[in-house]
N, CA, C and O atoms as a GROMACS GRO file, in nm:
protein
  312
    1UNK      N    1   0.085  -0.118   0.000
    1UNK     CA    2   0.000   0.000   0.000
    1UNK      C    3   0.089   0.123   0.000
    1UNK      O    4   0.175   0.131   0.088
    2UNK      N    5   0.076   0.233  -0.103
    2UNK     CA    6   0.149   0.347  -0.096
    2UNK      C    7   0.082   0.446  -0.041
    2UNK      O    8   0.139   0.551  -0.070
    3UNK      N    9  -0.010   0.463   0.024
    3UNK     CA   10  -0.071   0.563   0.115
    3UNK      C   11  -0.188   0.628   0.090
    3UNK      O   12  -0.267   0.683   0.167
    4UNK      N   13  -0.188   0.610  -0.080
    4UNK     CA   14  -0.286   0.688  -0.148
    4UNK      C   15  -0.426   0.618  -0.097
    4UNK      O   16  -0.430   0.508  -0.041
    5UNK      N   17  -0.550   0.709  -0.129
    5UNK     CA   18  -0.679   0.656  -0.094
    5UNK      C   19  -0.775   0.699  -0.180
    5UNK      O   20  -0.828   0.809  -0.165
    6UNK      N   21  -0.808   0.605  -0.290
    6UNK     CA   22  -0.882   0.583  -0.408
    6UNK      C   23  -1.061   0.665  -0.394
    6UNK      O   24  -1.151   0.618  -0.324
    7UNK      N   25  -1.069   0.754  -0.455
    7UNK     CA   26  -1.158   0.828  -0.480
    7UNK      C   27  -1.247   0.852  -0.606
    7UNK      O   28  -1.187   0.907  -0.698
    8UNK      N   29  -1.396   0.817  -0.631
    8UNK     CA   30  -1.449   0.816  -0.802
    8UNK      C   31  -1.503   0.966  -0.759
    8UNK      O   32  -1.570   1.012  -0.667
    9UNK      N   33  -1.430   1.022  -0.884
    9UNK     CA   34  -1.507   1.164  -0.930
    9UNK      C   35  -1.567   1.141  -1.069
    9UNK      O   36  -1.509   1.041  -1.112
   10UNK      N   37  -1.638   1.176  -1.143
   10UNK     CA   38  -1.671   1.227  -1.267
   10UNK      C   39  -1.658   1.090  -1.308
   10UNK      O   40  -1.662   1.094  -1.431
   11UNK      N   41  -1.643   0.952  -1.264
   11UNK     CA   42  -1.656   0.887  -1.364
   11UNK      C   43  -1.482   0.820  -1.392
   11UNK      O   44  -1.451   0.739  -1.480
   12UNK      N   45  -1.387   0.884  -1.291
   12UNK     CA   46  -1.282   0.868  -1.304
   12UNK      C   47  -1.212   0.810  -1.167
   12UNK      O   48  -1.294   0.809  -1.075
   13UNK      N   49  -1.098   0.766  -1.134
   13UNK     CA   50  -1.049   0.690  -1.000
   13UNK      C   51  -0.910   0.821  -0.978
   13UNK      O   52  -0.808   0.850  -1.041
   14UNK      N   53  -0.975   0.869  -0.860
   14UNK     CA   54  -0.831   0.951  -0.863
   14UNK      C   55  -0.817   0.931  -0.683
   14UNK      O   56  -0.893   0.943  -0.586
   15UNK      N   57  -0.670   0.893  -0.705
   15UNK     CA   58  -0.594   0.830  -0.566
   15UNK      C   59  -0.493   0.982  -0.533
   15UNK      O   60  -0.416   1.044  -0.606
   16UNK      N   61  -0.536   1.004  -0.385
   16UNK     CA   62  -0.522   1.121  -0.312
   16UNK      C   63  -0.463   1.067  -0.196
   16UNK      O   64  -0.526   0.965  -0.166
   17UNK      N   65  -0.358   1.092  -0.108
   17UNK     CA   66  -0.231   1.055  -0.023
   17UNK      C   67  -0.235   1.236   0.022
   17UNK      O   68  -0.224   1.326  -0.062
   18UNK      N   69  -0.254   1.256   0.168
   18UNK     CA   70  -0.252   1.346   0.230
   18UNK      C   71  -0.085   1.351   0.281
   18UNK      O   72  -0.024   1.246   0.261
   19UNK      N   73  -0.027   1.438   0.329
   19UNK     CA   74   0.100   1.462   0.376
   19UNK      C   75   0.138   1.543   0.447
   19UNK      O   76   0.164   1.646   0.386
   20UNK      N   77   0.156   1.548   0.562
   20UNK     CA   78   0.178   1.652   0.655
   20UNK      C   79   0.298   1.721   0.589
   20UNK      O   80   0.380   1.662   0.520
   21UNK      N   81   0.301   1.871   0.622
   21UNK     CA   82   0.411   1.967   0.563
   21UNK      C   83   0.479   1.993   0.687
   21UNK      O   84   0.408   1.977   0.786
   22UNK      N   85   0.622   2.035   0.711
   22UNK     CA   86   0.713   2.106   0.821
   22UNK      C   87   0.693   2.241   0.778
   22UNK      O   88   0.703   2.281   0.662
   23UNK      N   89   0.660   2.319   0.897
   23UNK     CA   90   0.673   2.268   1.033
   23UNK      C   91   0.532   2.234   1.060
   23UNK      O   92   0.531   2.130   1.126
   24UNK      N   93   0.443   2.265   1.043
   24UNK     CA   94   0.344   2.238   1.045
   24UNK      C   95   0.230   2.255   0.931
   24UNK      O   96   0.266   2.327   0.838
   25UNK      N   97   0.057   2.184   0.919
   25UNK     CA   98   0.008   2.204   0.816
   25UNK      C   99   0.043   2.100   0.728
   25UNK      O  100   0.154   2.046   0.729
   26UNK      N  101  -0.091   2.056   0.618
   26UNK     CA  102  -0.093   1.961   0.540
   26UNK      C  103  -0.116   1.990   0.401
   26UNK      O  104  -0.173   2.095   0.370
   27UNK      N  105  -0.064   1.880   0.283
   27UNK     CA  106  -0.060   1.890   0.191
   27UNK      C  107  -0.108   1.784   0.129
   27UNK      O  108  -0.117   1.676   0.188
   28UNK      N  109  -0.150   1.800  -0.010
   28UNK     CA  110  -0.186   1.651  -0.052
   28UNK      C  111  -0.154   1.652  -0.184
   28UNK      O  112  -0.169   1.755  -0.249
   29UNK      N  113  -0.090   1.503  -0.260
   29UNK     CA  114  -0.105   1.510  -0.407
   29UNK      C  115  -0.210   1.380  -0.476
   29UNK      O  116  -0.285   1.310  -0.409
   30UNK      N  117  -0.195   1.372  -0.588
   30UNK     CA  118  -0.319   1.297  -0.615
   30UNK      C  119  -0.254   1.272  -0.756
   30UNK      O  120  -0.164   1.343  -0.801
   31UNK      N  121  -0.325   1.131  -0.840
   31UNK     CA  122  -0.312   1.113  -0.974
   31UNK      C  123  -0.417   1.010  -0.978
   31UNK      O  124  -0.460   0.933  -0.892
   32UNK      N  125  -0.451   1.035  -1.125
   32UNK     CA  126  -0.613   1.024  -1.203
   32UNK      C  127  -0.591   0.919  -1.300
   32UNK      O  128  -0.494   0.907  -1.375
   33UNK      N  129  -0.724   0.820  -1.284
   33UNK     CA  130  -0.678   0.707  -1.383
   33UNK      C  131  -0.840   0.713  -1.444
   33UNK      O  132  -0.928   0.668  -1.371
   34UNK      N  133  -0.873   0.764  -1.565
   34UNK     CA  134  -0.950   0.737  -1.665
   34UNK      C  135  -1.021   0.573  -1.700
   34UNK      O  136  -1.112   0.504  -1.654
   35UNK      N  137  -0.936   0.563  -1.790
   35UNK     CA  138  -0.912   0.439  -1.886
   35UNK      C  139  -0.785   0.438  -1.966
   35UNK      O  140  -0.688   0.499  -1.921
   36UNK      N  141  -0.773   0.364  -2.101
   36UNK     CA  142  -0.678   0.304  -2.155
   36UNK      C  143  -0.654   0.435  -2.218
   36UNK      O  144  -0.537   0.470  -2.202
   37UNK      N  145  -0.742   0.540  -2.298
   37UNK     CA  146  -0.700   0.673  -2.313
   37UNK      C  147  -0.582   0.791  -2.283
   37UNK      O  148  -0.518   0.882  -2.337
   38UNK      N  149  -0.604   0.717  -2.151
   38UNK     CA  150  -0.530   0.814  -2.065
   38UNK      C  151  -0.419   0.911  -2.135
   38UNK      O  152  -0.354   0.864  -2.228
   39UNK      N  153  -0.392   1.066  -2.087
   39UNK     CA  154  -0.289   1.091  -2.136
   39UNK      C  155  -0.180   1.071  -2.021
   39UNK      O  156  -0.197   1.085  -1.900
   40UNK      N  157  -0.050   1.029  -2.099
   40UNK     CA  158   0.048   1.015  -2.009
   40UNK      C  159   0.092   1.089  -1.861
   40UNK      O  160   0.155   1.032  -1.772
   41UNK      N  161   0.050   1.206  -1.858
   41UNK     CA  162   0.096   1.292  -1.761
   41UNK      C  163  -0.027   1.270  -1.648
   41UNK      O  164   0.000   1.296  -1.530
   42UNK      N  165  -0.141   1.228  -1.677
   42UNK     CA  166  -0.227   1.189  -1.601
   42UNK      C  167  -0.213   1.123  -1.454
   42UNK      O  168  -0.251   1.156  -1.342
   43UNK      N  169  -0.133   1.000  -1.514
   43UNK     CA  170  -0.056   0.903  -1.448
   43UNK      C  171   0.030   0.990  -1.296
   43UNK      O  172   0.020   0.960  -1.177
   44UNK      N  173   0.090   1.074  -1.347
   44UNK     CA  174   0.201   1.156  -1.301
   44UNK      C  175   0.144   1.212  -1.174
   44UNK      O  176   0.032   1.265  -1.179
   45UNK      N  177   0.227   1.204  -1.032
   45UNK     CA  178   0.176   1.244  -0.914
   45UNK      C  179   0.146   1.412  -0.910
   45UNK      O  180   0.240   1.491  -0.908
   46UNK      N  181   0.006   1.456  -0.908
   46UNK     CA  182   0.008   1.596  -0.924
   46UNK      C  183   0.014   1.641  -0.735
   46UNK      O  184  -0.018   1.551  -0.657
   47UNK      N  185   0.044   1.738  -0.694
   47UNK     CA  186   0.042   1.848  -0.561
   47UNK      C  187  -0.020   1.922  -0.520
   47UNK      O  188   0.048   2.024  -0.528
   48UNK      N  189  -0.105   1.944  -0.480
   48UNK     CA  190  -0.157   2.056  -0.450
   48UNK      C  191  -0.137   2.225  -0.380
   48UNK      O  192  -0.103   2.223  -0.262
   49UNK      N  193  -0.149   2.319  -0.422
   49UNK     CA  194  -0.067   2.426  -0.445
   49UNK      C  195  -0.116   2.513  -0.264
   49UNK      O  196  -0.229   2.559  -0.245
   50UNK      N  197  -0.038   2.516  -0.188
   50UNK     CA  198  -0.020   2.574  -0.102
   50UNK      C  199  -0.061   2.464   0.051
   50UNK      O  200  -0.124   2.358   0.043
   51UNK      N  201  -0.019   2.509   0.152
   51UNK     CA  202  -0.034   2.439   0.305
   51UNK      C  203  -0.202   2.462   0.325
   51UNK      O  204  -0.268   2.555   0.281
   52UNK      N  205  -0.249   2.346   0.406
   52UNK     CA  206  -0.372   2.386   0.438
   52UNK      C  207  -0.375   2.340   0.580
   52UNK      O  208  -0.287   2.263   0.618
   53UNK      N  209  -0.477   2.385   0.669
   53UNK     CA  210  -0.435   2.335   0.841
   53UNK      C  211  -0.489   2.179   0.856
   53UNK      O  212  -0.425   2.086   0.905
   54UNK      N  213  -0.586   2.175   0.815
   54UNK     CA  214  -0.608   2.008   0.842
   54UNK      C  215  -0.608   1.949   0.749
   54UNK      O  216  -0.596   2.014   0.645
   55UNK      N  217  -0.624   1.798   0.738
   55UNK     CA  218  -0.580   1.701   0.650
   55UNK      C  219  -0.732   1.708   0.575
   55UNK      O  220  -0.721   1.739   0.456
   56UNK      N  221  -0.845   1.690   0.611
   56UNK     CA  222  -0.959   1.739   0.537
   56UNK      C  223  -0.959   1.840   0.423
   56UNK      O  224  -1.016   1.819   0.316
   57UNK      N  225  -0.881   1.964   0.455
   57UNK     CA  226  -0.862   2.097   0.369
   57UNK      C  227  -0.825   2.027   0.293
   57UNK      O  228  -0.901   2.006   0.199
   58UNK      N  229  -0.688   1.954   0.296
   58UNK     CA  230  -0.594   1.929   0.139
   58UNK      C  231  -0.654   1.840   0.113
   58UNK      O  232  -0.660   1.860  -0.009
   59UNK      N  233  -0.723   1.725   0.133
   59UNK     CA  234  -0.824   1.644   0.086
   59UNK      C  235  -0.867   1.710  -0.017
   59UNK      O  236  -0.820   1.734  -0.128
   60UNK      N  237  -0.967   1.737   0.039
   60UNK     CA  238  -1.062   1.818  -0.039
   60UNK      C  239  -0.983   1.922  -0.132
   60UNK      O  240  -1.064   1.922  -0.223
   61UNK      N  241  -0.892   2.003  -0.171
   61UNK     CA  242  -0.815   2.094  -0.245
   61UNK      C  243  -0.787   1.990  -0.325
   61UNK      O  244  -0.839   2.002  -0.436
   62UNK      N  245  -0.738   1.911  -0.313
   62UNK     CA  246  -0.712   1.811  -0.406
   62UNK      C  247  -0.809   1.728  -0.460
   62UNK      O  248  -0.770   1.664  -0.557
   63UNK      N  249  -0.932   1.710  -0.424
   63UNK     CA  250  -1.039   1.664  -0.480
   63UNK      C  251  -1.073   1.787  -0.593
   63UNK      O  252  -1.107   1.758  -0.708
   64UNK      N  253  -1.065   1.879  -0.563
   64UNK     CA  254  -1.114   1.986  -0.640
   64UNK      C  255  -1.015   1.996  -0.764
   64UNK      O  256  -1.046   1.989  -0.883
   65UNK      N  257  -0.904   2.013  -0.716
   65UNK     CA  258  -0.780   2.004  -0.851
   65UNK      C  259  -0.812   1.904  -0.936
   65UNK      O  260  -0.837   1.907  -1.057
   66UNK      N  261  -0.807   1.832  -0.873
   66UNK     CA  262  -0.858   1.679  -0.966
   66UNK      C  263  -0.982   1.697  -1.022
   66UNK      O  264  -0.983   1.664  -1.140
   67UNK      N  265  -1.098   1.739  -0.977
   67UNK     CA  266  -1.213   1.774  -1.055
   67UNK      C  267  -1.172   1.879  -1.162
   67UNK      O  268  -1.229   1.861  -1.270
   68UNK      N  269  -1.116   1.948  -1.159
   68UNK     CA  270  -1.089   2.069  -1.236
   68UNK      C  271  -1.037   1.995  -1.387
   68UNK      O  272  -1.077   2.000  -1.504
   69UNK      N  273  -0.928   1.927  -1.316
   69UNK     CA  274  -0.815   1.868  -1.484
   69UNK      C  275  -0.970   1.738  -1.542
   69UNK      O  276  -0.999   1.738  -1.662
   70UNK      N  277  -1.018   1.680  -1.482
   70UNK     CA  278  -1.094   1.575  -1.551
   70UNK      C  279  -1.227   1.639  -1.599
   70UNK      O  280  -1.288   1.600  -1.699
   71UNK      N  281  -1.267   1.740  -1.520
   71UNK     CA  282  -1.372   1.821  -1.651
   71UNK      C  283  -1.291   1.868  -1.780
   71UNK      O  284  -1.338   1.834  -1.889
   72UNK      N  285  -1.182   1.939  -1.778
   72UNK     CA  286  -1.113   2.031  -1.846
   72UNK      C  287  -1.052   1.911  -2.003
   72UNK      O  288  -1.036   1.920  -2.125
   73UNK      N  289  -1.038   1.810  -1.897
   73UNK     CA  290  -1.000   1.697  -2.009
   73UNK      C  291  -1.125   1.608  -2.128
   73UNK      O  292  -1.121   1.574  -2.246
   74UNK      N  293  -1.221   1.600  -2.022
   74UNK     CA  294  -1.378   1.613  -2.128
   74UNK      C  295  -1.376   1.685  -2.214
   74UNK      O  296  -1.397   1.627  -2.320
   75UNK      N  297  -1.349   1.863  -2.230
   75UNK     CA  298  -1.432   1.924  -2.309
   75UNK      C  299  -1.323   1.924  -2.426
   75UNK      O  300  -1.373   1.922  -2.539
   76UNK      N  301  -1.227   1.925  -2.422
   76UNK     CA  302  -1.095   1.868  -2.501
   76UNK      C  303  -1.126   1.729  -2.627
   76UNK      O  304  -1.064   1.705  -2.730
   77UNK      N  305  -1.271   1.645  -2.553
   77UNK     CA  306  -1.322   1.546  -2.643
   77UNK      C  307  -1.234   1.448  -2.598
   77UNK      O  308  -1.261   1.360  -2.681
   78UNK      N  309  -1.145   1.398  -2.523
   78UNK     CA  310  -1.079   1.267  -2.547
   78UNK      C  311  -1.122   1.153  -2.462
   78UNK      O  312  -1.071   1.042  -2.477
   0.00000   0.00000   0.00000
């Protein structure tokens, strides 16, 4: 087990791994698995952009990032 914890948004599996930051405050990154489509960078562990105080916040920030790229990747058609 690598830490991550498997989440369906939109129709998609995106695995989110929370991480405490020094000195204090949490962070989280996440990567999105479609289908066989996939574009390569998908795969790729994304971060989420700034400290948040609890592990819920970056959860969720990162649920949202991840919602963001897998709508954004729909309207693209692929």
């Amino acid at each position: 087990m690598d830490g991550f914890v498997r989440h369906q948004i939109e129709g998609a599996s995106v695995d989110i791994e929370v991480i405490p930051t020094a000195p204090h405050g949490f962070a989280a990154r996440f990567r999105i698995f479609c289908d066989a489509t996939d574009e390569p960078d998908w795969h790729a562990v994304h971060v989420t952009n700034g400290v948040f105080d609890t592990a819920q916040e970056a959860e969720e920030a990162a649920k949202s990032v991840a919602l963001v790229r897998i709508l954004s990747h729909g309207e693209r058609g692929h």
